[in-house]
C-alpha positions as CSV (number, residue, x, y, z in Angstrom):
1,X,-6.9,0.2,15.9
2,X,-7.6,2.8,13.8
3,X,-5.4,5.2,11.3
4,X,-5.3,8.4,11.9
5,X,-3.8,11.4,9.7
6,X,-4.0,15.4,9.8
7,X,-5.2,18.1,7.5
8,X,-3.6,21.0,7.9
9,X,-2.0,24.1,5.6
10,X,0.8,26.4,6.3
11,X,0.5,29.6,7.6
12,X,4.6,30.6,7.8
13,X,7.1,28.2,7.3
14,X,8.2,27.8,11.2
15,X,4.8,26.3,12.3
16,X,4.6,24.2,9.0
17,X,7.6,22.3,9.5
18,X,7.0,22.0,12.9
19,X,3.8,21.2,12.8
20,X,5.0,17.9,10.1
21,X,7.7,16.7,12.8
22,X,4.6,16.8,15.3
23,X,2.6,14.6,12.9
24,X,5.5,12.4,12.3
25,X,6.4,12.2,16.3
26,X,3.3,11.7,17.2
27,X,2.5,8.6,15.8
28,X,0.1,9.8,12.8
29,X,0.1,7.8,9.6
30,X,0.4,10.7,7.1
31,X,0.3,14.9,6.7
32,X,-2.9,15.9,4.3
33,X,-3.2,19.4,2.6
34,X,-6.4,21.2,1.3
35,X,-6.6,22.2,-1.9
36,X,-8.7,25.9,-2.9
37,X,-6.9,27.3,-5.5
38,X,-6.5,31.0,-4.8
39,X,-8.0,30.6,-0.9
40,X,-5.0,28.2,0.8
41,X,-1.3,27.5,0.0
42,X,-0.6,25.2,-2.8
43,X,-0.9,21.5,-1.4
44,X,2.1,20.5,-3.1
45,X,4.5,23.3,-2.7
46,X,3.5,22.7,1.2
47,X,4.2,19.1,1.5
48,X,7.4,18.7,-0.2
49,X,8.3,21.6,2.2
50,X,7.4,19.0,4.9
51,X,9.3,16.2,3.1
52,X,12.6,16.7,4.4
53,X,11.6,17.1,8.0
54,X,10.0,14.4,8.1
55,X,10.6,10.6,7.3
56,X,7.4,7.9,7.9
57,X,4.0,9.6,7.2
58,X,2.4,9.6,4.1
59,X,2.3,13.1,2.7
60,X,-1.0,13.7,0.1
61,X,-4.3,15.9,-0.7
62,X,-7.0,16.2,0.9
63,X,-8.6,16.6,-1.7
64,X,-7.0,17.8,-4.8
65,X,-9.7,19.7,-7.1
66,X,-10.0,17.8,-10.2
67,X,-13.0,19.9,-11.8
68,X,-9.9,22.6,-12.0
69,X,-6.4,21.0,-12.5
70,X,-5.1,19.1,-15.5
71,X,-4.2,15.6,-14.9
72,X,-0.7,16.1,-17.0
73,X,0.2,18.7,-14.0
74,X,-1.4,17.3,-11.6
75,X,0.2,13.8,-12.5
76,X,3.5,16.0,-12.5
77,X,3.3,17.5,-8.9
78,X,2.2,13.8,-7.6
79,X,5.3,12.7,-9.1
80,X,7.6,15.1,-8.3
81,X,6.3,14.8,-4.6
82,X,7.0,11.2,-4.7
83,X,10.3,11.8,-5.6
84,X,11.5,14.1,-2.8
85,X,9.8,12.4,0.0
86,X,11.4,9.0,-1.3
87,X,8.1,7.6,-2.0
88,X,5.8,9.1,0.6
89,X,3.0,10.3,-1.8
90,X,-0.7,9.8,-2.0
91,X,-2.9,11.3,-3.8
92,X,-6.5,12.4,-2.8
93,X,-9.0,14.0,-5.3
94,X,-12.1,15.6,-5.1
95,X,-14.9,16.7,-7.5
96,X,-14.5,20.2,-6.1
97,X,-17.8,22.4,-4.7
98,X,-17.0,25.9,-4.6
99,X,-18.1,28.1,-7.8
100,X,-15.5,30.6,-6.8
101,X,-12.7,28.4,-7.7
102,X,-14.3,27.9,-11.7
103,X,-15.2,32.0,-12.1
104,X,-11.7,32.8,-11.1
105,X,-10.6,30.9,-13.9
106,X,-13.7,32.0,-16.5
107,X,-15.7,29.1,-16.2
108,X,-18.9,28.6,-14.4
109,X,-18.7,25.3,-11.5
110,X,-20.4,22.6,-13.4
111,X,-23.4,20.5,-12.1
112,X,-22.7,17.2,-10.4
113,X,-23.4,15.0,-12.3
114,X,-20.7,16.7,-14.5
115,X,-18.0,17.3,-11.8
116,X,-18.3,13.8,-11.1
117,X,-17.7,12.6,-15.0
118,X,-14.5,15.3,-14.6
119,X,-13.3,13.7,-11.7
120,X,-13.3,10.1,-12.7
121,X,-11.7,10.9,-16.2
122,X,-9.3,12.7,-14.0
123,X,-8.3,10.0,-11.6
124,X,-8.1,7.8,-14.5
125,X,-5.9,10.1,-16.2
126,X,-3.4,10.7,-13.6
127,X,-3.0,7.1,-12.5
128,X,-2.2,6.1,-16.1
129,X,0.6,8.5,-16.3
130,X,1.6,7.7,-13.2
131,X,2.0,4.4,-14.3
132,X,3.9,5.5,-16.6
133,X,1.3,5.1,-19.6
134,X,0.0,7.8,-22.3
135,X,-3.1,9.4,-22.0
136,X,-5.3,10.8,-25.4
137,X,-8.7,11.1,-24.2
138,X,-11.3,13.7,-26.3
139,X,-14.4,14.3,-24.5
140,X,-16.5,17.1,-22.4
141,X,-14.7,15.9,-18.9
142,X,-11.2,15.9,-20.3
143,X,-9.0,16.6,-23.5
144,X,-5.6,14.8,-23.7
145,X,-3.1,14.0,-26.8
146,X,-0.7,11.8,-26.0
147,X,0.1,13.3,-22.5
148,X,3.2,11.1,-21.1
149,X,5.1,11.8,-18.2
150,X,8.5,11.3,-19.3
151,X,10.3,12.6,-15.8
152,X,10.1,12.8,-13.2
153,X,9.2,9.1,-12.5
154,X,7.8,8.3,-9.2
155,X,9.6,5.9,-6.8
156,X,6.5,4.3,-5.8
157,X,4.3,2.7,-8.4
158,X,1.0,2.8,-8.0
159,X,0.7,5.6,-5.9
160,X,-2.0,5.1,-3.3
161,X,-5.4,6.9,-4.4
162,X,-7.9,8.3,-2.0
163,X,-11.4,9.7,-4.0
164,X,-13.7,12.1,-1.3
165,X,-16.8,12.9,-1.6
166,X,-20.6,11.3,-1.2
167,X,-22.7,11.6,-4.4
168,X,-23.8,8.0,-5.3
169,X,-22.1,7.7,-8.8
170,X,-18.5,8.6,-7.2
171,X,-19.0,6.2,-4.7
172,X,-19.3,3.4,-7.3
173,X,-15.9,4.1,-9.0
174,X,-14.0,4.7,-5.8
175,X,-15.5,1.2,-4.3
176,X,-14.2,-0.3,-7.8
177,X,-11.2,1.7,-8.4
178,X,-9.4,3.6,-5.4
179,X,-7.5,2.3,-2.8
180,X,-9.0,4.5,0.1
181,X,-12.5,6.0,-0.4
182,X,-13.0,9.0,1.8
183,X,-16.0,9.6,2.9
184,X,-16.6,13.4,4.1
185,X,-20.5,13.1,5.6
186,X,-21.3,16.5,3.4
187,X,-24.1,16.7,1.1
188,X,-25.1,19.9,-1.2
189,X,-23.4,23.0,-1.2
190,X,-25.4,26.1,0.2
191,X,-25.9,29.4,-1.6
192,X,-22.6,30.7,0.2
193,X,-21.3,28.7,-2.5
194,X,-18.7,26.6,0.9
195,X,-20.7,25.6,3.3
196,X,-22.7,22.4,3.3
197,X,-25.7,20.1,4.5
198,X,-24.6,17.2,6.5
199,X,-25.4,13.4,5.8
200,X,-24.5,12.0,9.3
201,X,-27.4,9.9,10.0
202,X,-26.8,6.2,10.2
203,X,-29.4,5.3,7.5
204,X,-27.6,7.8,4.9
205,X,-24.1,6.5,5.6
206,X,-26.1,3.0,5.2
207,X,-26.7,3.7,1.8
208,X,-23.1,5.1,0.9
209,X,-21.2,2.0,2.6
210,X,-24.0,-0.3,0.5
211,X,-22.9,1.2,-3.0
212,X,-19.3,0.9,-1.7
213,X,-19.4,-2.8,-1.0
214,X,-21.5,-3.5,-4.4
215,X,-19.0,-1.8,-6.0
216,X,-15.9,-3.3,-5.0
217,X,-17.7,-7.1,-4.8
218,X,-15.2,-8.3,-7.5
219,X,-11.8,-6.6,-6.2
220,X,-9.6,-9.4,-4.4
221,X,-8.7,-6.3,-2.0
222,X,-11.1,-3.5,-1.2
223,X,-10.6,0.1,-0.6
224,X,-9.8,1.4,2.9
225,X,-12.9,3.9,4.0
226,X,-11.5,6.9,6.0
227,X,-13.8,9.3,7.1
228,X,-13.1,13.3,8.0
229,X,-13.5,14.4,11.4
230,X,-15.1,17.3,11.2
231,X,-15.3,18.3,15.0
232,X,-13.3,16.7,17.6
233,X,-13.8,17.4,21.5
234,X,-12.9,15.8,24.5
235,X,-15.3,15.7,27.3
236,X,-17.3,14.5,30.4
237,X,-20.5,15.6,28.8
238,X,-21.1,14.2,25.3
239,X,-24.7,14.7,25.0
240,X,-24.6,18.7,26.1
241,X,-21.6,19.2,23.6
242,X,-24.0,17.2,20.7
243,X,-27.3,19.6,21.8
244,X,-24.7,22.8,21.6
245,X,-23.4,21.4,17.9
246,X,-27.0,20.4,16.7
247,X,-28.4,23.6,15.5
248,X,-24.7,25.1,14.0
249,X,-24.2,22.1,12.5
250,X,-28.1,21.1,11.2
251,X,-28.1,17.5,12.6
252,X,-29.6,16.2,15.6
253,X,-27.6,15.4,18.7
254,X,-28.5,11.7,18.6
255,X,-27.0,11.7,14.5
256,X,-24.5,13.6,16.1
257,X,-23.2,11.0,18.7
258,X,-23.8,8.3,16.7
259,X,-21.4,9.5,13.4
260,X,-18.0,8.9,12.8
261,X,-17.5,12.6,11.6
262,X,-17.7,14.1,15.4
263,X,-15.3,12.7,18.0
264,X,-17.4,14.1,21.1
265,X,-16.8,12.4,24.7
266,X,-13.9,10.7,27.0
267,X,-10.8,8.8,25.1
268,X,-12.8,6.1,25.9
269,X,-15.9,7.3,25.0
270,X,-14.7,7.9,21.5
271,X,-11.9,4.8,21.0
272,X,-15.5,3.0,21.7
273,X,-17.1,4.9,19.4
274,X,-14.6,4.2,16.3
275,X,-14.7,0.6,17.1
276,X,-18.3,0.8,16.4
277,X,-18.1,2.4,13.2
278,X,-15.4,-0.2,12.3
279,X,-18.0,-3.0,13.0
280,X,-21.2,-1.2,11.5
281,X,-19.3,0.7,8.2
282,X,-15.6,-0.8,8.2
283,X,-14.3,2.9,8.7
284,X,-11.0,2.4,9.6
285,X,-9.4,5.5,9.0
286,X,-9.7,9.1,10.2
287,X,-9.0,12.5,9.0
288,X,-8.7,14.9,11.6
289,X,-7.9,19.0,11.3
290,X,-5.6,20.4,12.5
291,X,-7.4,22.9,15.1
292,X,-8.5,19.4,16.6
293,X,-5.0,17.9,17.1
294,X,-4.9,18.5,20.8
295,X,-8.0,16.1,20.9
296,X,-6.6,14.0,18.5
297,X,-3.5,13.3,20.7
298,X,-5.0,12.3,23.0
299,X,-7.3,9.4,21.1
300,X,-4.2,8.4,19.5
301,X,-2.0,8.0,23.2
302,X,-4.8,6.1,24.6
303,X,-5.0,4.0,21.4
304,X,-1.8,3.1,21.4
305,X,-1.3,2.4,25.2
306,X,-1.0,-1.7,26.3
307,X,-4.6,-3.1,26.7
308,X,-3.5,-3.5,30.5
309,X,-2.9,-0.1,31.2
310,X,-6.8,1.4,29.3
311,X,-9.5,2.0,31.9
């Protein structure tokens, strides 16, 4: 059976916490928050909010933007997390798309071959510290000198990490090196500097889940792969909701149907469907949003009903 968390941010602090006790009674494995510096609420301000309402799921990013935050602080806030959700914490990171988030702070975004190189050095970074090692790195990605992080420590050691993202190279080191690689099905960023093309069709996640497995050949265990649901809809009529996605969306209602970034159909229709991408990609974990929960429910009731009592 598949895992299944939510990403979600807070609006008011009523809904949040409510909205974590859902997650949590529900039956979902963790509680994930976006990270846009300057457009949404601070990932980890809002899930140590959730922390004490709470007291199963995971609570994590999804993703945290490494082309933008310092590994010292970000290793900090993972930490500190970790501590007041008595080792709940997981950490997702992401090479970041959206030039806004670099001119707000002076810079200019990067290319991506470069935000990759930031966001491995990154990653490496942090889970050093939070291993409770030093860090003095001198480079174009990253500058450290002897960064430790003395307190707080966390109570879990190693704190799970999830990398997201598609390009080829960043595959590579999350097959070798992260514990859950998340794969999003986005491709390059449009000239609205947020939106993206999609890489849904079976050959293209093909090639990812390839470099993946190549990757992580050597590891005794590999990394989990979790991919992000980016629409979620229950229905009678799966192929009229794929044609009325297609053109929004820019792939075709067959790549549509057959990719494990759209739930479209009946709970059965889609349990089906993520057994299938278990077998063909080993995707075994799900992201979903929260304006999808109600759909999401759902899935996860009939997933966890007795196999006697599934139609």
């Amino acid at each position: 059976m598949p895992t299944l968390s939510v990403q979600a941010k807070p609006d008011d602090a009523a809904s949040w916490t409510a909205l974590a006790r859902r997650v949590e009674a529900t039956g979902y494995a963790a509680l994930l928050a976006a990270d846009h510096p300057g457009a949404v609420a601070s990932p980890f301000v809002a899930l140590a909010a959730a922390a004490p309402v709470t007291e199963r799921i995971a609570l994590g990013t999804n993703v945290a933007q490494a082309g933008v935050r310092e590994p010292l602080l970000l290793a900090s806030d993972v930490a500190t997390l970790d501590v007041v959700s008595g080792g709940r914490a997981r950490l997702g990171l992401g090479a970041g798309h959206t030039p806004a988030e670099w001119r707000m702070l002076g810079r200019e975004r990067p290319g991506a071959a470069a935000r990759v190189r930031r966001l491995i050095a990154v990653a490496e970074a942090c889970r050093t510290l939070l291993d409770g090692g030093e860090v003095t790195a001198y480079g174009p990605g990253l500058e450290a000198f002897g960064a430790r992080l003395t307190v707080p420590e966390p109570v879990r050691r190693p704190i799970p990490l999830a990398v997201g993202g598609g390009n080829a190279a960043l595959l590579r080191w999350a097959g070798e090196h992260a514990d859950i690689v998340a794969l999003t099905g986005l491709g390059r960023t449009l000239a609205d500097g947020y939106s993206h093309e999609v890489r849904w069709s079976g050959a293209q996640i093909d090639r990812q889940v390839a470099l993946i497995e190549e990757a992580s050949a050597r590891r005794e265990t590999p990394p989990e792969r979790e991919a992000l649901v980016q629409h979620a809809e229950v229905t009678d009529d799966a192929e009229r909701a794929a044609h009325a996605l297609a053109d929004r969306i820019g792939a075709t209602a067959a790549e549509i149907l057959a990719s494990p970034y759209v739930w479209l159909g009946t709970v059965d229709e889609i349990a089906a469907a993520t057994a299938a991408h278990a077998r063909r990609w080993g995707i075994t974990r799900y992201v979903v949003r929260e304006e999808h929960l109600d759909a999401a429910d759902r899935l996860l009731a009939h997933l966890n009903k007795p196999c006697s009592e599934k139609s």
